[in-house]
N, C-alpha and C positions, 0 to 999 in steps of 0.2 A: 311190183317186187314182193316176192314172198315170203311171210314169216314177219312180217313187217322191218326189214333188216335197214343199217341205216343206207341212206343214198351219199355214193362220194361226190363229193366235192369235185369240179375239176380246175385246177388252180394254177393263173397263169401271171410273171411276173411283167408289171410295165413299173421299169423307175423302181424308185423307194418304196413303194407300198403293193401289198399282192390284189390281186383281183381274184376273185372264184367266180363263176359262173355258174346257172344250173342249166343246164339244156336238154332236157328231157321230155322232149313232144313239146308237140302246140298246143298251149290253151286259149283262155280267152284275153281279149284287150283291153287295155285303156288308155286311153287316147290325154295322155297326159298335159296336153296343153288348153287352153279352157275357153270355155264356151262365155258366151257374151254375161260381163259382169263389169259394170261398168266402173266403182269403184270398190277396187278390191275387201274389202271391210270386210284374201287370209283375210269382209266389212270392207272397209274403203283399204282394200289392201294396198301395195305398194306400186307406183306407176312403171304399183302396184302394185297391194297383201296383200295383195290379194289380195299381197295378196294375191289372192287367186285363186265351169268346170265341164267336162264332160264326160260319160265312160261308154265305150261300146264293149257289148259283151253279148254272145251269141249270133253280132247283129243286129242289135237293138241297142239304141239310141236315148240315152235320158238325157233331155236337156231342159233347160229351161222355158216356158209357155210364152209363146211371143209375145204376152202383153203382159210379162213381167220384167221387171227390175228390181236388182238386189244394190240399192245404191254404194252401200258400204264393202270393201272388201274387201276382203280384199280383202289391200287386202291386204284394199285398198288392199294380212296375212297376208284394207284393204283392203282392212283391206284395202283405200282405197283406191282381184280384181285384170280375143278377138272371137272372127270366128273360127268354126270347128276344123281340126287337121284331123291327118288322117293317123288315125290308132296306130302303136305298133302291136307289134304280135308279144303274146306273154307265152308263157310257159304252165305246164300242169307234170305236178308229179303224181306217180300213180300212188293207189292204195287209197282207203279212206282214213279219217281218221279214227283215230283206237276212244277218243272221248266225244266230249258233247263237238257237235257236229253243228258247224253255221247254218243260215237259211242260205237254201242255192241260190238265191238272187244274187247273195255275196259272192258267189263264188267266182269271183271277174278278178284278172289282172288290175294292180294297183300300183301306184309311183307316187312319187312326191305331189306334192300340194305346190299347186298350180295359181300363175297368178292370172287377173284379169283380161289382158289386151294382149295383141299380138309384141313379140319383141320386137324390137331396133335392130339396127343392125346401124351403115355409118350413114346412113340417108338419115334426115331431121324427123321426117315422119314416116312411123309403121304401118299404112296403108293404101289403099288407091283412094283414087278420085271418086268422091260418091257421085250416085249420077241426080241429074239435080231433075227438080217438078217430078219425082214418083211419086213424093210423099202430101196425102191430103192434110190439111188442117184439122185439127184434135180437137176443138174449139168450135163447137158451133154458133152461132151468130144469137146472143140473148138482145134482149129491148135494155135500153139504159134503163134506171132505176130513178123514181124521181126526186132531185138535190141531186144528183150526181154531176150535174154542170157545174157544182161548186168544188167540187174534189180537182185535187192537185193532179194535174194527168204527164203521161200519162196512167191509166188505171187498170183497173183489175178486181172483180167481187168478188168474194167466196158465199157460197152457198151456207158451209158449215164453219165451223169451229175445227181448226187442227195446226199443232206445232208440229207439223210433221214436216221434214226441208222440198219434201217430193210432194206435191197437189198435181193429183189426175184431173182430168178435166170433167168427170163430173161432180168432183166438187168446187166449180167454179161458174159463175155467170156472167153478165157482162162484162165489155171489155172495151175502154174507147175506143176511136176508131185511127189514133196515133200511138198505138202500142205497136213498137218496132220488132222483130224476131231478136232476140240477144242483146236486146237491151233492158236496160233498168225501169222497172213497171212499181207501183205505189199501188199496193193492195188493201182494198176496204171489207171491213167483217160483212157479216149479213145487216147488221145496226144500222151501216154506213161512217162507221168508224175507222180512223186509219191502224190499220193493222199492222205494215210492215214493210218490207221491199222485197225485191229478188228479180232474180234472171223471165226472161219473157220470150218463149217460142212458141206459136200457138200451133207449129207442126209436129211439135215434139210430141210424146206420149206422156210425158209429165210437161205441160205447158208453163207452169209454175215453179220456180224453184226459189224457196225461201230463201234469205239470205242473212233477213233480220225482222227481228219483231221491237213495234215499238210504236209512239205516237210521232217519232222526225222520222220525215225522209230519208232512204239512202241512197247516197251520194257514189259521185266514182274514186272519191280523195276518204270515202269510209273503208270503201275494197282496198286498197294501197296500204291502208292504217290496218287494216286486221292482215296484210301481209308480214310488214315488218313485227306484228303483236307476234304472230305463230314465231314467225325465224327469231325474232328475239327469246320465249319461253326454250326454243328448244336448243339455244345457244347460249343465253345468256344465265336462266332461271338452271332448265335442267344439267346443264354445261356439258352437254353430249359431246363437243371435242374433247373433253379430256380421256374418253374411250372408246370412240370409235370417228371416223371420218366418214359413218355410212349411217346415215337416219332421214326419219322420215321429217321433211320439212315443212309442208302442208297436206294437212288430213280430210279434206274438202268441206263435209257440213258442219264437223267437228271445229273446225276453225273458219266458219262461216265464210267460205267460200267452195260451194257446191258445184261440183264439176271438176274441181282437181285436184289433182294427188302430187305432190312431188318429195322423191328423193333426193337423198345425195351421195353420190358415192364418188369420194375423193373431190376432183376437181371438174365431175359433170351432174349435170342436174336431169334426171329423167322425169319427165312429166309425163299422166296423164292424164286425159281431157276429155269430158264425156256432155258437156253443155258449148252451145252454142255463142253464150254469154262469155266462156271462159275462152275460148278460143279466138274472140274476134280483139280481146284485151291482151293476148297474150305478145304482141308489141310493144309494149308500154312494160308489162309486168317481167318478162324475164330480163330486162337488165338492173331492174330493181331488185327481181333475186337473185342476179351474179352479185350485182355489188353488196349486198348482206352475206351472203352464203361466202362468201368469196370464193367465187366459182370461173371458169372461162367457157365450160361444154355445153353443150344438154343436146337430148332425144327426146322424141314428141312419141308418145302412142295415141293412137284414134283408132277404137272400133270401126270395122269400115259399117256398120249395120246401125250402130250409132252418126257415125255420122252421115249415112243417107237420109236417116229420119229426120237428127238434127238442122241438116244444110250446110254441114260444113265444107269449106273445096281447102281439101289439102293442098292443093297450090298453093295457098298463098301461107305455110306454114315459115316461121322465122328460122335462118338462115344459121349452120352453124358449124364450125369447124368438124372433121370427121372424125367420130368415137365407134372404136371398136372393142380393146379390153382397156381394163383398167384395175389396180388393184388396191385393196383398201383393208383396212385393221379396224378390227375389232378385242377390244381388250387382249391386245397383244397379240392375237392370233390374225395372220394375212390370209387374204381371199382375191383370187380371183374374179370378176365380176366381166360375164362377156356378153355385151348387149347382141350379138348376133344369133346364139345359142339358147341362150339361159329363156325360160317359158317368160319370163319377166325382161329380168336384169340377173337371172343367173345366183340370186343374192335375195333374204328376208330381211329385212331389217328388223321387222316385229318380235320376234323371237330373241334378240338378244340377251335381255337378263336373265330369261329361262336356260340358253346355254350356255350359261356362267354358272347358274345353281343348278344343274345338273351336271357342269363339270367337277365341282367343287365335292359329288356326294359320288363320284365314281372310282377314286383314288383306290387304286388294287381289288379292283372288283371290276366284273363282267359286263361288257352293255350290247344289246340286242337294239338296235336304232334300222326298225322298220319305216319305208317312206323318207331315209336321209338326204336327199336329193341332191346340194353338191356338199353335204360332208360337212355342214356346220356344229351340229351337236356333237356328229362321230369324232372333226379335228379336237374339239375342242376339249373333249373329257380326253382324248390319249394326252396330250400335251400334260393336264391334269395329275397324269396317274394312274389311267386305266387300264387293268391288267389285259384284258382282253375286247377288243371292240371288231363288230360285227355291222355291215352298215348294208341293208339290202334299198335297191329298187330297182325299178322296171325298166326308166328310160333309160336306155345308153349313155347317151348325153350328158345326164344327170352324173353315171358313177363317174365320165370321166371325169367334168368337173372336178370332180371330187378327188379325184386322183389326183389331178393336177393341183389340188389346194394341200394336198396332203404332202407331196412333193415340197410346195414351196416352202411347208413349215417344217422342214427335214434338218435344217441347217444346223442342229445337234445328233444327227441318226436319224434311219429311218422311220418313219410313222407306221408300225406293223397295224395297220386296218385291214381285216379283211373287208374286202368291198366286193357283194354278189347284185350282179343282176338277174332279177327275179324277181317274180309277181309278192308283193309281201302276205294275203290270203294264205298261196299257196306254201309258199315258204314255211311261215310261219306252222301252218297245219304237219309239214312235213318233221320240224323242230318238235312236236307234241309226239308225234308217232316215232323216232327217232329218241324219245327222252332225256330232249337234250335243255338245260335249265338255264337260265343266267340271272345276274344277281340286281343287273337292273333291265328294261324294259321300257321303250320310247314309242310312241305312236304317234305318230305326225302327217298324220295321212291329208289326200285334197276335200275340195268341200262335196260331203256329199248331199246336201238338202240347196239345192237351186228352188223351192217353189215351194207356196201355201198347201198347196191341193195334196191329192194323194202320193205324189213323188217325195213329200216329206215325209211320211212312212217309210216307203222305202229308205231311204235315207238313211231313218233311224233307224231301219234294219242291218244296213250297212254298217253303222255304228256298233251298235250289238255284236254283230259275228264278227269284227277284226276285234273289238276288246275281247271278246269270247275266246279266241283263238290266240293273242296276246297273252292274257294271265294264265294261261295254261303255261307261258313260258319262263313264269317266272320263282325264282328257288322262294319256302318262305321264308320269311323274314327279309324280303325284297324288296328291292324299290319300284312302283308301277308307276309310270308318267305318260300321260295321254292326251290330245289335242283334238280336238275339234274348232275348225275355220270358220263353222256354217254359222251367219248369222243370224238365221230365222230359227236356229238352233238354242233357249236357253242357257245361261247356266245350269238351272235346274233340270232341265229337260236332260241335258249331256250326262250331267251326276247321276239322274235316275238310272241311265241308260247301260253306266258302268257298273252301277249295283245289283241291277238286275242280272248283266252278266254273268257278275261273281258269283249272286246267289244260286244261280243255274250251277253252279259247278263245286256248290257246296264251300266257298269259298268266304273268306272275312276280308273284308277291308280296314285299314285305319286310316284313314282319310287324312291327311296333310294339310291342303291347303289348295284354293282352285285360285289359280294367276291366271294375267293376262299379257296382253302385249305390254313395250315399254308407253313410258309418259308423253312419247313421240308419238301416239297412235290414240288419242282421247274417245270418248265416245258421247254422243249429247243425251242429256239424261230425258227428250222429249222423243228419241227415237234407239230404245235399248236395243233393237238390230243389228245397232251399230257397234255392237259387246261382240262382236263376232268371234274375237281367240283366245279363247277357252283351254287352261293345261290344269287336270287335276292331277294332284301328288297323292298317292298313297301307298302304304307296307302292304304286305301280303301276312297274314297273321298264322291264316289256316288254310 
């Protein structure tokens, strides 16, 4: 388009609230539903923050290195978070832009932030049948150690020193020869000291999963007691029914049981389940968590790629009345939650206090809510006050959602949301060429740092050009608010990332404040990875 004029809109109504569109060529994709992350940790995201990656773009494929795992994530954002679907198509408007310009790696279609595992839908579990005897033992065969005949079995050595909840196998040596796959193993230091307990699959790629450190044994009545410990703090301590019916119940290493994540939303319980340990308990443990939670549903997620490694046979997954939608409240405002649709459950829980305070700072003023997925920050600030809101992404799915939640909180008038689908990249660059300003500005994009290696570069390239392309939208003296999922992501690292942006563009910050998830989403202070969702607040100055 020439002259750089602006691009219209084209704007179609469903219901109470409009939808725009942009549809102007093909560009590239991103395949909004996420690549294997086993607890979400948006870290141990939500069952999964994600939680909750993957992008194709030109045809190329960034995913995760098969001999990694981001156990938190999620996302559990869960983070704590299947495999790969297939992309949809994004959109490219034409013209470049008139200012600083991203790196082209960014320049891929983007949607909401994605959580770890495949959805549910009204079957108990989200996957097939793993096929069993592919996967070799992780765990090669050490000599006992000698006193080890006196150690409590069964056992387990470690080679090194590490609080870390995940132990690869090479930091591990012998192993009795009554250490069962999924069950409870008694771990000795290098000393020959008891160390600790945890989960025992020696097929896994993590064979070891801590559970506990200490000089006592752990027991299966210690798992049961740090069951009711989590659903108590976050029922009793943090008293999360008095505002929402939708949190996270168990955070997997965070509340010392690795391997599961569970939500709640209203009266079903979504888990998911990424150890071998946790899944063969999970008989016992979900009627202990209806009757705490007081709940009567749940759905089960299982990587199918996790559970080929782990051994799990979704047959024999526990039995549950059939859940499709359900709808729940959050600080007054209602949602929809559709386990057959949603990349998750349709729903974050993590982000709750974030969109309260930023509903609270949008009252007659503008908000740009890039990556809104189904419309939690966008409902939340119109209800609020907000004079104008703008809620872009990619997946279809996503806006309708969103529509539909906009809808149901209509019942004073309608929810004027514009809601566009479109690549937020492109979008946004089109907003800057356009000179079009608004007074606040939301990023909430998916993870983009899956791995240690060079993909985390990239990553944070990613990071870079959508802030880059974000504060260009925003009027000064605005409100800039931005998110990053990735757990192998800093704090630091993420702030660096937005400063550098700004200074690129000649720009001032005044830095606010860097939040996180709510009190429902912990993280353990021996595995800061698990710091996964990251929202920094700050003005626009200059």
């Amino acid at each position: 388009m020439p002259g750089g004029e602006p691009v219209p809109l084209l704007t179609r109504y469903k219901g109470a609230a409009p939808v725009s569109e942009i549809d102007i060529g093909v560009g590239s994709a991103y395949n909004s539903r996420v690549m294997r992350d086993q607890n979400r940790g948006r870290g141990q995201g939500s069952a999964g923050r994600p939680r909750r990656d993957s992008f194709s773009s030109d045809n190329q494929r960034f995913a995760p290195r098969p001999d990694f795992q981001d156990f938190y994530d999620p996302g559990t954002r869960s983070d704590s978070s299947g495999a790969p679907r297939r992309g949809r198509k994004g959109v490219n408007l034409p013209g470049p832009s008139r200012t600083a310009a991203p790196h082209p790696a960014s320049s891929q279609a983007l949607s909401s932030r994605p959580a770890p595992s495949r959805p549910v839908s009204s079957h108990p579990v989200s996957s097939r049948p793993a096929a069993s005897g592919t996967s070799r033992p992780a765990v090669s065969k050490t000599e006992a150690p000698a006193g080890s005949e006196q150690w409590r079995t069964p056992w387990v050595q470690l080679k090194y020193f590490t609080y870390n909840p995940a132990v690869f196998p090479r930091m591990l040596g012998a192993s009795s020869s009554d250490a069962q796959a999924g069950g409870l193993i008694n771990v000795y230091d290098k000393n020959g000291e008891l160390f600790g307990g945890g989960f025992w699959n020696p097929r896994s790629r993590t064979p070891l999963r801590m559970l506990h450190h200490g000089p006592e044994p752990l027991t299966e009545e210690d798992l049961e007691q740090a069951i009711r410990r989590a659903v108590s703090w976050r029922r009793n301590d943090c008293r999360l029914d008095e505002v929402s019916n939708a949190y996270r119940v168990i955070h997997g290493d965070s509340d010392g049981l690795g391997g599961l994540i569970v939500d709640r939303y209203a009266d079903v319980l979504s888990l998911e389940v990424s150890t071998l340990g946790v899944w063969l308990r999970l008989g016992r443990w979900l009627p202990l968590l209806h009757e705490l939670c007081g709940t009567s549903r749940h759905v089960i997620a299982v990587d199918e790629s996790i559970a080929r490694m782990e051994g799990i046979d979704l047959t024999q997954a526990p039995p549950s009345a059939p859940v499709h939608k359900v709808r729940i409240t959050e600080h007054g405002v209602h949602y929809e939650v559709d386990f057959a649709q949603g990349h998750k459950t349709g729903f974050f829980c993590d982000q709750r206090d974030n969109r309260l305070k930023l509903a609270r700072l949008t009252a007659g003023k503008s908000l740009l809510d890039l990556c809104c997925y189904s419309g939690g920050f966008s409902i939340q600030a119109k209800l609020h006050g907000a004079a104008e809101v703008t809620a872009v992404d990619l997946d279809e799915k996503a806006i309708a959602m969103a529509q539909r939640n906009a809808n149901i909180n209509a019942a004073h008038g309608p929810l004027r949301i514009d809601f566009v689908h479109a690549d937020a990249f492109v979008y946004a660059r089109q907003m800057v060429r356009n000179g079009k300003l608004f007074d606040t500005v939301l990023l909430d994009p998916p993870k983009f740092v899956l791995s240690r290696d060079e993909e985390k570069e990239e990553g944070l390239r990613k990071y870079h050009d959508l802030n880059l392309l974000g504060l260009q939208c925003v009027r000064r003296g605005g409100l800039f608010v931005t998110c990053s999922c990735s757990g192998l992501v800093s704090p630091a690292e993420f702030e660096k990332v937005v400063i550098k942006a700004a200074q690129r563009l000649g720009r001032r910050l005044q830095i606010l404040e860097m939040t996180g998830p709510g009190w429902d989403h912990p993280f353990l202070s021996t595995y800061p990875e698990g710091r996964y969702l990251k929202v920094l607040w700050a003005r626009i100055l200059k």
